[in-house]
BAKOLPA-867692 format. One record per residue (C-alpha): residue number from 1; x, y, z. Coordinates in nm, 2 decimals. Each point is the difference from the previous one (the first is absolute). Layout:
// residues N
[NUM,[X,Y,Z]]
...
// end
This chain:
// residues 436
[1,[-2.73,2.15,1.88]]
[2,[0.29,0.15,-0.22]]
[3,[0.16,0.32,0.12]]
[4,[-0.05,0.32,-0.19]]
[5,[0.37,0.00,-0.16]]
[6,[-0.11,-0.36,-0.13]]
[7,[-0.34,0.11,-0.14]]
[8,[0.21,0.30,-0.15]]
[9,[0.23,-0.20,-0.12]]
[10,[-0.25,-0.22,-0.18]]
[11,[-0.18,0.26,-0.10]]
[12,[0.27,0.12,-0.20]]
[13,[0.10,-0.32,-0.17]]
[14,[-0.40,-0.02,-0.10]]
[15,[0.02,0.33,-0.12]]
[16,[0.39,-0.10,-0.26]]
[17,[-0.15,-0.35,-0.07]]
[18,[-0.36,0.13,-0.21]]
[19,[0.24,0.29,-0.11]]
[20,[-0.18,0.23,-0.28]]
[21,[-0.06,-0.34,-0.21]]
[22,[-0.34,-0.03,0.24]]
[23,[-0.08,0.38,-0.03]]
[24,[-0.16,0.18,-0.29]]
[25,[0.23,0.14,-0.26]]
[26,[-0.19,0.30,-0.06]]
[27,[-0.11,0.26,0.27]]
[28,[-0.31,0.15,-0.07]]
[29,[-0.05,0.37,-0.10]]
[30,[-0.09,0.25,0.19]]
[31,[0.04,0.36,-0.06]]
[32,[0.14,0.26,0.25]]
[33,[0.09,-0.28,0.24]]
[34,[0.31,-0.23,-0.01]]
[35,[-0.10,-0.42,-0.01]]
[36,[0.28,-0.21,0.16]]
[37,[0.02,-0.38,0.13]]
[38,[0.01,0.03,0.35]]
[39,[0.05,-0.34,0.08]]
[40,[0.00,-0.36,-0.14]]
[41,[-0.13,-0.28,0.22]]
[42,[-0.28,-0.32,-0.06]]
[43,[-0.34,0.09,-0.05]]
[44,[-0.05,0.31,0.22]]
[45,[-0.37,0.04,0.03]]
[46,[-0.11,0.27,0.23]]
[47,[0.14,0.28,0.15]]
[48,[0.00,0.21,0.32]]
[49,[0.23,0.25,0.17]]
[50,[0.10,0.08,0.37]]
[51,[0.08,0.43,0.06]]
[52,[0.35,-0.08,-0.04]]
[53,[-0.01,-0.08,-0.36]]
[54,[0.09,-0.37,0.05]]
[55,[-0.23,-0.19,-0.22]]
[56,[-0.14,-0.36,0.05]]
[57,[-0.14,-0.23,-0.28]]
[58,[-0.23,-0.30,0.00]]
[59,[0.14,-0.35,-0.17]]
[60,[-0.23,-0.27,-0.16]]
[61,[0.21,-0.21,-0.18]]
[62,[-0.18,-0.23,-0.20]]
[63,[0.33,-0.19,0.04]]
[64,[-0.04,-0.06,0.35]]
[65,[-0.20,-0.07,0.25]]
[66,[0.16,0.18,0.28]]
[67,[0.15,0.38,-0.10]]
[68,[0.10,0.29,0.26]]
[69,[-0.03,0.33,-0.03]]
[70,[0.21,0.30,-0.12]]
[71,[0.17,0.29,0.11]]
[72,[0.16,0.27,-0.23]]
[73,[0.19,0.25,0.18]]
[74,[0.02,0.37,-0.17]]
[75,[0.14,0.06,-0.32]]
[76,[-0.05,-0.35,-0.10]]
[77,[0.24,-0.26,-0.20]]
[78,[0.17,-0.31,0.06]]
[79,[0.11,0.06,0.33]]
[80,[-0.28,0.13,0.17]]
[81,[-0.26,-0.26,-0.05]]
[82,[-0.01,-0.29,0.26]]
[83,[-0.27,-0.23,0.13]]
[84,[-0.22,0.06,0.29]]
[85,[-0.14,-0.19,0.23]]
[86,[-0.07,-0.36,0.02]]
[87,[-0.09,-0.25,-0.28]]
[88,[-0.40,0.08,-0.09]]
[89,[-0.24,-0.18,-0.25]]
[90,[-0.08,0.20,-0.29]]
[91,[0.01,0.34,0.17]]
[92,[-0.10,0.25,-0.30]]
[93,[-0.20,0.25,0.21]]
[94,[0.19,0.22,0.19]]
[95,[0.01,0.32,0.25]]
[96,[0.11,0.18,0.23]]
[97,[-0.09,0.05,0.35]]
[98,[0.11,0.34,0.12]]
[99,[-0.17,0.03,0.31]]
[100,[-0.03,-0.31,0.12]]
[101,[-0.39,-0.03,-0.02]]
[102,[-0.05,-0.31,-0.15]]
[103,[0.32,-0.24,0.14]]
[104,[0.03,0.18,0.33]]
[105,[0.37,0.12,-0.07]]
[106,[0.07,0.34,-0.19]]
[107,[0.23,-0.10,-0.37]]
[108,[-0.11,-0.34,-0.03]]
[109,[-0.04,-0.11,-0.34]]
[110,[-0.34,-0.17,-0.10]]
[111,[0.00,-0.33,-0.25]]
[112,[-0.31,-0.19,-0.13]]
[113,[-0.01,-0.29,-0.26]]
[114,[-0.18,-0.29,-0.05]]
[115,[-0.03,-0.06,-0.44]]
[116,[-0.05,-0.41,0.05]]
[117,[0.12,-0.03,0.36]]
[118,[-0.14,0.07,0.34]]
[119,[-0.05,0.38,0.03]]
[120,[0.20,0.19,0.25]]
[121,[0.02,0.38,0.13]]
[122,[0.34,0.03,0.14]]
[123,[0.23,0.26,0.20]]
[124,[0.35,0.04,-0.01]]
[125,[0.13,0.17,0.28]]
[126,[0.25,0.25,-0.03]]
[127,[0.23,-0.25,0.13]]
[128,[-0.09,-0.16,-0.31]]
[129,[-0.19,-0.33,0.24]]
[130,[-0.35,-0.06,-0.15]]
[131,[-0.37,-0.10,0.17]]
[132,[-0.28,-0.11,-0.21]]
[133,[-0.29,0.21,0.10]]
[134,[-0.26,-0.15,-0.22]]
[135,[-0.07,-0.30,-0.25]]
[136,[-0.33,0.13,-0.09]]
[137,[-0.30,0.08,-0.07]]
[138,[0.15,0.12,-0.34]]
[139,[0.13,-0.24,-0.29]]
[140,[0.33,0.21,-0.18]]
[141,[0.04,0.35,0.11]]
[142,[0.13,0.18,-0.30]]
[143,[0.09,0.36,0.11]]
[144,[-0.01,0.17,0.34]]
[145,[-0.05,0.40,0.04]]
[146,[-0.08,0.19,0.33]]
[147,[-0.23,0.32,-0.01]]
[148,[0.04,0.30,0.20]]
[149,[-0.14,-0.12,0.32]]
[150,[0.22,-0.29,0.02]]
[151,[-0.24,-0.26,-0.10]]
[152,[0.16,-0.25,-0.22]]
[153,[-0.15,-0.13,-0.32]]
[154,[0.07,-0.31,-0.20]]
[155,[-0.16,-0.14,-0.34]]
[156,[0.00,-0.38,0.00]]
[157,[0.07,-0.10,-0.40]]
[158,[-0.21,-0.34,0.02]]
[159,[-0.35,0.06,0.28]]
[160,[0.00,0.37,-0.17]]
[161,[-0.07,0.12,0.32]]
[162,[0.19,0.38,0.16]]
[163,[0.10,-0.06,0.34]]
[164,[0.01,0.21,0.28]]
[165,[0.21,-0.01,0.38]]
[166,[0.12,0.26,0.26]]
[167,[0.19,-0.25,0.14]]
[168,[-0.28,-0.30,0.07]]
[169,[-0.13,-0.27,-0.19]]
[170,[-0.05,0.16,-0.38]]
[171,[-0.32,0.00,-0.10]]
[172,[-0.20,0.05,-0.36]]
[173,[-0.02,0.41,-0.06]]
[174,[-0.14,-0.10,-0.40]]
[175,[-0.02,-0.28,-0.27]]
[176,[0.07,0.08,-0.32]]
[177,[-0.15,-0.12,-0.32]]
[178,[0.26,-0.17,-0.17]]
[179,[0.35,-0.19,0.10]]
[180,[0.32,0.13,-0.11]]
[181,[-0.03,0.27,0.28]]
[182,[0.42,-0.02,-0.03]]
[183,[0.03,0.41,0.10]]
[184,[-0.13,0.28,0.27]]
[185,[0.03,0.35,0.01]]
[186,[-0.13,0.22,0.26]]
[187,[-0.07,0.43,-0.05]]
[188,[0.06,0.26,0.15]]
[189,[-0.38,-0.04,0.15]]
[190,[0.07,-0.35,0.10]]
[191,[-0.19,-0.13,-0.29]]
[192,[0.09,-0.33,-0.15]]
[193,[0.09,-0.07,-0.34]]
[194,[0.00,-0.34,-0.15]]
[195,[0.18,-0.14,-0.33]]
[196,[-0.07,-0.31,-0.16]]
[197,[0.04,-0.18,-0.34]]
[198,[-0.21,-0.27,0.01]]
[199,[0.00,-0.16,-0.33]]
[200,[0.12,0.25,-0.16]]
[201,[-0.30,0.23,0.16]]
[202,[0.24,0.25,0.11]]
[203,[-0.19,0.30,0.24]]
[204,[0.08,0.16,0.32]]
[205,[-0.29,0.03,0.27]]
[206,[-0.03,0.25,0.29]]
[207,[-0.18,-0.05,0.36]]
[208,[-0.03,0.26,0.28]]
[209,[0.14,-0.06,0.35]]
[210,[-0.28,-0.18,0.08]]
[211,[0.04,-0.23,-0.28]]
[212,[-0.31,0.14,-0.22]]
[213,[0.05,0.02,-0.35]]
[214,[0.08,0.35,-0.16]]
[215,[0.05,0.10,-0.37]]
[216,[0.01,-0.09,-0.30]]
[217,[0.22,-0.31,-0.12]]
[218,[0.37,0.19,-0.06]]
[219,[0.15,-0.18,-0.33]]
[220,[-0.30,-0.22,-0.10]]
[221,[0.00,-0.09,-0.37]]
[222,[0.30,0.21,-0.04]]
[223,[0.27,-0.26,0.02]]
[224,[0.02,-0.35,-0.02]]
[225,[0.27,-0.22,0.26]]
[226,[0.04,-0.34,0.18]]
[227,[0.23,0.12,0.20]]
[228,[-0.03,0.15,0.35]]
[229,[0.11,0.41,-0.07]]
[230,[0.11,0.21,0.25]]
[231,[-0.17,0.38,0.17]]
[232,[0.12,0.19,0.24]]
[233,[-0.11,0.35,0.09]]
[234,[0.25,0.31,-0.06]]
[235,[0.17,0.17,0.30]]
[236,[0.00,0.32,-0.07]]
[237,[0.27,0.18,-0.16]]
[238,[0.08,0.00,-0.36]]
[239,[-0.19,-0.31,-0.01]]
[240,[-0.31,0.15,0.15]]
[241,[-0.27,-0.21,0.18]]
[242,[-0.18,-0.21,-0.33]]
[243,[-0.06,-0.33,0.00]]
[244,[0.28,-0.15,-0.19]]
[245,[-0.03,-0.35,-0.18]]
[246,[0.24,-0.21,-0.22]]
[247,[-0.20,-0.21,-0.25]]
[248,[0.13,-0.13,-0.31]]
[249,[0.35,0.16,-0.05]]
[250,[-0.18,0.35,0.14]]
[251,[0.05,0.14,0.32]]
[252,[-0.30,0.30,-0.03]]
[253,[-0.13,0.23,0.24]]
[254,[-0.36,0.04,0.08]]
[255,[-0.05,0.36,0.20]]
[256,[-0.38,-0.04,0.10]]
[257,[-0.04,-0.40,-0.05]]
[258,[-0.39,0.06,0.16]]
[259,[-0.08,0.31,-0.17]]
[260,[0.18,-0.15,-0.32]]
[261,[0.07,-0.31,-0.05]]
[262,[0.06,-0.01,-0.35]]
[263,[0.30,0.28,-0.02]]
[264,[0.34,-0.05,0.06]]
[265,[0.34,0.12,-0.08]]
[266,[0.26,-0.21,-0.13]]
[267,[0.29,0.06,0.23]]
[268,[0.24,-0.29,-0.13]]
[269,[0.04,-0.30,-0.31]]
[270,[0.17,-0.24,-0.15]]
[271,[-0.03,-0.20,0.38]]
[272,[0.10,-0.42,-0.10]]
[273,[-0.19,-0.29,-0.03]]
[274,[-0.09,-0.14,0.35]]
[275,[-0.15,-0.02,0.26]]
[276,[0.06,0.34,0.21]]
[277,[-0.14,-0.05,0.37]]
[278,[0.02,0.30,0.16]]
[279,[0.07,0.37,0.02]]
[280,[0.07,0.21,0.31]]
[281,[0.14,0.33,0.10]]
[282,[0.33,0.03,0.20]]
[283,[0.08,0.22,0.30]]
[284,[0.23,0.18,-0.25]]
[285,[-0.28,0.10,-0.24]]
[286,[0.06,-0.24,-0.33]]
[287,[-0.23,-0.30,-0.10]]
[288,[0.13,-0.37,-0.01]]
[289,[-0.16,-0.27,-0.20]]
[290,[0.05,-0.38,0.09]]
[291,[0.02,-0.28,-0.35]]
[292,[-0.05,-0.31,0.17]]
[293,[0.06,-0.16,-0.35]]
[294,[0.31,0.27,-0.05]]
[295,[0.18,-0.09,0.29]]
[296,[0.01,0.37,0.07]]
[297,[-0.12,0.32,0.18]]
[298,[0.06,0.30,-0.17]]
[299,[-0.01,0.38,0.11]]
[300,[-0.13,0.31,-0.17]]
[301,[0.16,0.32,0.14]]
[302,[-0.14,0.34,-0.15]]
[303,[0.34,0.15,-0.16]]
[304,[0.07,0.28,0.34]]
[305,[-0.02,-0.25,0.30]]
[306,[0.32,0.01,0.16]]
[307,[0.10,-0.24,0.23]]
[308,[-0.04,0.05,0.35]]
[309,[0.23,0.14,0.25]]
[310,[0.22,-0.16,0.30]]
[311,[0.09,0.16,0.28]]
[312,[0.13,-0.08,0.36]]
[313,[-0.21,-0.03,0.27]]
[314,[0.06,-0.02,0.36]]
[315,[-0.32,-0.08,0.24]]
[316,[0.01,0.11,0.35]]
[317,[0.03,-0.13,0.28]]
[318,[0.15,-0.34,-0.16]]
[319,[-0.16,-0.21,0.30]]
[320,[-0.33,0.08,0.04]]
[321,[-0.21,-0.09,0.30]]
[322,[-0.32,-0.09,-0.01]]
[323,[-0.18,0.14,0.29]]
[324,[0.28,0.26,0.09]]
[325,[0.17,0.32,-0.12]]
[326,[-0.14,0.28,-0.23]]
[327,[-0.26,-0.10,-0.24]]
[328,[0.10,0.13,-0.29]]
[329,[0.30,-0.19,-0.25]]
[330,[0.22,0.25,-0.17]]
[331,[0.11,-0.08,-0.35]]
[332,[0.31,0.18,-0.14]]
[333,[0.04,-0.01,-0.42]]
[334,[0.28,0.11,-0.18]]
[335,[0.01,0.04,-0.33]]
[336,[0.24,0.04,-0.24]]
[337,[0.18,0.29,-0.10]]
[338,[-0.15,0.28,-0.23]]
[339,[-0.37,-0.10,0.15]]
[340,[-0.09,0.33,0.12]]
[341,[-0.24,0.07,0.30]]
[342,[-0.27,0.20,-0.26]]
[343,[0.03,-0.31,-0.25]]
[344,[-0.16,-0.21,0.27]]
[345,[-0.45,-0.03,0.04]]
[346,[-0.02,0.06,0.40]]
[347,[-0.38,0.06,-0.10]]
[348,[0.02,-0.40,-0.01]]
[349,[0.07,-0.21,0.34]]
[350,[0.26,-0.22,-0.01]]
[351,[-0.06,-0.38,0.02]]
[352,[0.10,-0.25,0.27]]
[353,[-0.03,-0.38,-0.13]]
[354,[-0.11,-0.23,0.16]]
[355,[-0.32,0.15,0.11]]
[356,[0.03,0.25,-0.29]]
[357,[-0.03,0.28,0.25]]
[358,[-0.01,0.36,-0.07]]
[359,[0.23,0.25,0.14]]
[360,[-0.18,0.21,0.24]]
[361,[0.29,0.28,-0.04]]
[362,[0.28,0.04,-0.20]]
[363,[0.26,0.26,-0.12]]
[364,[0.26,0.03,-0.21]]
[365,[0.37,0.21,0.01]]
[366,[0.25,0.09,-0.25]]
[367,[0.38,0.00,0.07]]
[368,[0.26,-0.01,-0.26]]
[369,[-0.03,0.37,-0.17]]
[370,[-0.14,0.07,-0.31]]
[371,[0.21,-0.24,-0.20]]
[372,[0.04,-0.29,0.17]]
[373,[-0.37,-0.02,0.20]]
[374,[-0.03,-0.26,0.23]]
[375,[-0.34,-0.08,0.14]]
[376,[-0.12,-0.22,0.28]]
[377,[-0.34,-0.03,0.08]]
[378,[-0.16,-0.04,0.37]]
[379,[-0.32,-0.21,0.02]]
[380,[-0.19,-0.08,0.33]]
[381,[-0.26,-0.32,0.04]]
[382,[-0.21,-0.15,0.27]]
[383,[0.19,-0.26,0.17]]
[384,[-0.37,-0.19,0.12]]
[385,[-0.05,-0.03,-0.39]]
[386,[0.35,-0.15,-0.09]]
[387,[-0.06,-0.24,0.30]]
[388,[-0.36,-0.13,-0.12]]
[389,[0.17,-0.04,-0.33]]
[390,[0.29,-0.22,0.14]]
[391,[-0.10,-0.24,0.28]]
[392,[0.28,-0.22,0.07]]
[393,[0.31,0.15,0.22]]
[394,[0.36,0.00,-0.17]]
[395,[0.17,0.20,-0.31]]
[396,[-0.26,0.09,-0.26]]
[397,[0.15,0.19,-0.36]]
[398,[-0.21,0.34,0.00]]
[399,[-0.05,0.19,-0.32]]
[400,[-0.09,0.35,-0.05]]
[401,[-0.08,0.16,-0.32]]
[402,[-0.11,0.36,-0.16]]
[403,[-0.02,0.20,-0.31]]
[404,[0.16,0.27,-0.21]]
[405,[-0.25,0.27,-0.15]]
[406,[0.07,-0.21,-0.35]]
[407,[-0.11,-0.27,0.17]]
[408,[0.31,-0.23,0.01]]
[409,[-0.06,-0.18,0.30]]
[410,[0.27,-0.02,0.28]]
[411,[0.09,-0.28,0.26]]
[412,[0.23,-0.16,0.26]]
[413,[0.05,-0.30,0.23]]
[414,[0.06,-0.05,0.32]]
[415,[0.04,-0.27,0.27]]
[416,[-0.09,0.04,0.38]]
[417,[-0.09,-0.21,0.34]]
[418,[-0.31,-0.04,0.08]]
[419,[-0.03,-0.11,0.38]]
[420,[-0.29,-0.02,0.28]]
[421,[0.04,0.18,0.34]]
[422,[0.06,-0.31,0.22]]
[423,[0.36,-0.07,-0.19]]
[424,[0.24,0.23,0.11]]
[425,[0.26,0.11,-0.24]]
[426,[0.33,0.05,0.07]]
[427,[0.14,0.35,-0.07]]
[428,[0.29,-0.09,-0.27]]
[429,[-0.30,-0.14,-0.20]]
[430,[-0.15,0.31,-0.08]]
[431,[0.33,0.11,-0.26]]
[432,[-0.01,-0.37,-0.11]]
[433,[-0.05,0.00,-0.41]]
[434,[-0.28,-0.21,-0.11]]
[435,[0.08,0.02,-0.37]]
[436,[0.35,-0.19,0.09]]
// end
């Protein structure tokens, strides 16, 4: 397996060699938001995003038989694309396994494909090793999406069938009535919405939970495409929580898609010709759309997002026993100066990854004077949590993040020991860095 400086490495020559030459000339227009190319790389199909922001994208390269994955660190751009994970055949559909539910291990990264060749489910690990955890019943997933409980959902593009799995064998939730199933959205309900265009027949269909048809048709006889169009719901925010859909050069907004499935609002134009795959909401509040045939994912920021902010973090203790010592971890942020303590939202818990934990106490204090305010911030988490969330012994990288009341989001990294009671530690271990 390459190391991750030589999948970096690659990823960045990838990235120089299609250049803007494979990318769209023209950006789309979208009022009140900015519309930039956040990276170029070969047919990018789907999309998904751990906490952190780091986002991973599916591959099926007509070109080959064999493609990996993605992965796009923040900010985006040459350098911070690389592959991930082992070789895989035709691995479009792609998600992301937060908890661990369906591949056993918390941050693994799920990959299914088939299009012409033996079908496949596949985890990669964090550690970026794969196990194939199916090769059926299903045909050629095209999209994967988890509702609110967990359960994961794929649509399979050829046997038109919606999947189900909470971590065992998948099985049929629905069957829809016509191929071309390419795209999945699920509500804020845990409804599921549908698109297809199957020659040219262009609608979006809607089924409960339970997989029972709801609705009217959203789209039907509106539009005309061949092409697989993207939806994705809004997350709140100054994109609000409509059902959003890019269909012929218009990404439009539907607010009540059951209660009205004939009015939208035109949110953006002037999108390119080709085939855009998918669309999905980042950590940091902008939507990204994937062009498979545009080499290109691009990123829609509304005009006032502002990057988000780095600070130093220290977790204590920096070996941490298992079955021995105080049960809670102690995170120390601190951020840079001219934060103030009253510019931070303590009414919001601070986040431990992995695990995405909650604070269960935290404060913040102010030193510097009124000029030059510095602020560090004191957050308190369950150690049994952290230690469900990381099961093998040795250094893990921590990161804690938080929120300003404007809603810039906050964040640091750490690195500590993790050890079991039967290994004794020697005492000049405990001030040993495990950053260096």
């Amino acid at each position: 397996m390459k190391t991750k400086m030589e999948n970096v490495i690659l990823g960045a020559v990838l990235a120089l060699l299609l250049g803007t030459s494979l990318g769209f000339a023209q950006l789309p227009v979208v009022p009140g938001f900015s519309v930039e190319v956040y990276a170029e790389l070969e047919m990018p199909t789907k999309l998904c995003f751990a906490p952190d922001g780091v986002m991973y994208v599916g591959n099926r390269n007509l070109a080959s038989s064999a493609n990996s994955a993605y992965r796009i660190e923040p900010g985006g751009g040459p350098g911070s694309i690389s592959l991930y994970g082992p070789a895989l055949i035709k691995a479009g559909a792609i998600g992301y396994d937060k908890d661990g539910l369906i591949s056993g291990t918390p941050g693994t990264v799920l990959a299914a494909g088939g299009f012409g060749y033996t079908p496949h489910f596949t985890a990669i690990f964090p550690d970026e090793t794969a196990q194939t955890l199916w090769q059926g019943p299903f045909i050629n997933p095209g999209d994967i999406a988890f509702d609110s409980t967990g359960r994961m959902l794929f649509v399979d593009v050829t046997d038109r069938n919606v999947y189900q799995s909470s971590g065992g064998t998948p099985t049929v939730l629905l069957t829809v009535p016509l191929q071309d199933a390419h795209c999945m959205a699920i509500d804020w309900n845990d409804n599921i919405f549908i698109s297809m265009g199957h020659f040219g027949n262009a609608k979006i269909l809607a089924y409960d939970p339970q997989g029972k048809s709801i609705g009217s048709p959203i789209l039907a006889g509106q539009v005309t495409t061949w092409s697989p169009f993207p939806i994705v719901f809004g997350k709140g925010g100054v994109w609000g929580y409509g059902l959003y859909v890019l269909v012929n050069h218009v990404l439009m907004r539907f607010d009540s898609p059951l209660e009205s499935p004939g009015i939208f609002t035109t949110i953006g134009t002037e999108f390119s010709y080709g085939s855009y795959t998918d669309m999905e909401f980042g950590p940091d509040g902008c939507l990204y759309i994937s062009s498979q045939s545009g080499h290109e994912i691009l990123r829609i920021a509304p005009l006032d997002v502002i990057e988000a902010i780095q600070a130093q973090l220290w977790v204590f203790p920096i070996v941490i026993h298992r079955d021995m010592g105080d049960w809670e971890i102690m995170a120390m942020l601190r951020l840079p100066e001219g934060i103030k303590r009253s510019d931070i939202d303590l009414g919001q818990p601070l986040v431990l990854y992995p695990g995405e934990i909650e604070a269960i106490q935290q404060y913040a204090v102010q030193c510097g004077g009124r000029w030059r305010p510095r602020t560090t911030v004191f957050a308190f988490f369950d150690k049994a949590e952290l230690m469900d969330s990381i099961p093998d012994d040795g250094p893990a990288e921590l990161q804690v993040a938080g929120k300003l009341k404007t809603g810039q989001l906050f964040y640091g990294y750490d690195t500590v020991r993790i050890v079991s009671w039967h290994r004794w530690i020697p005492w000049w271990e405990c001030f040993f860095d495990y950053d260096d």
